[in-house]
C-alpha positions in Angstrom: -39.3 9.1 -8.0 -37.2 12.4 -7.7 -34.6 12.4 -4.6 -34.2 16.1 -4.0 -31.1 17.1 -1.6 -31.0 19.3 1.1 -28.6 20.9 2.8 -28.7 18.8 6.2 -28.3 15.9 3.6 -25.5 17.7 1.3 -23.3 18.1 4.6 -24.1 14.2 6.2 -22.6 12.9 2.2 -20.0 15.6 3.0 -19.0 14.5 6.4 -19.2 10.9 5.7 -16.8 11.3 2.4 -14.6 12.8 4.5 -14.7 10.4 7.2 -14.1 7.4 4.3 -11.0 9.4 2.2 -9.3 10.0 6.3 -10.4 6.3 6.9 -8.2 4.4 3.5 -5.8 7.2 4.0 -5.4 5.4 7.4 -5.2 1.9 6.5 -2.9 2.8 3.7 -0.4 3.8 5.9 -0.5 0.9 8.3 0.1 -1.1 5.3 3.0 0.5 4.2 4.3 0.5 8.1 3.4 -3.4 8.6 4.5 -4.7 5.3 7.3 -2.3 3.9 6.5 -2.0 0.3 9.5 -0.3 -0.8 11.7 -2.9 1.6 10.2 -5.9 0.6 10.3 -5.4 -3.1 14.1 -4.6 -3.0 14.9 -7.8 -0.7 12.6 -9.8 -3.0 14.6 -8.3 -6.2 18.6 -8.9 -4.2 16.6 -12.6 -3.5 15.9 -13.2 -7.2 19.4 -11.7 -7.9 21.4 -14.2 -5.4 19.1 -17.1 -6.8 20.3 -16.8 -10.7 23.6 -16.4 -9.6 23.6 -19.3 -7.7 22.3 -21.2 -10.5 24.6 -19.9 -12.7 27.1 -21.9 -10.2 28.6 -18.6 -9.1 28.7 -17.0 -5.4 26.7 -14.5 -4.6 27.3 -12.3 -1.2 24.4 -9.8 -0.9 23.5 -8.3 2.7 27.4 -8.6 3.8 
């Protein structure tokens, strides 16, 4: 069975790529608004830091 392409069908795949790339281009920014990528791996990281110290049995003041 051959699928032959036209050019009403050419521009519906076109439309609707479009439409998909626009779409995750979308949701990847509402992700990195809601969950601060860049913010949350740097807190996680001074978190890790102040939790060796601290088991070290030093004092650790991040954030002051």
């Amino acid at each position: 069975m051959e699928i032959h392409k036209t050019p009403a069908d050419q521009k519906i795949f076109s439309n609707l790529l479009i439409k998909c790339v626009v779409q995750l281009e979308l949701i990847q920014t509402i992700d990195n608004i809601v969950f601060f990528p860049a913010t949350s791996r740097h807190e996680d990281a001074d978190n890790l830091k102040a939790a060796q110290v601290s088991k070290q049995g030093g004092h650790c003041l991040t954030g002051l």
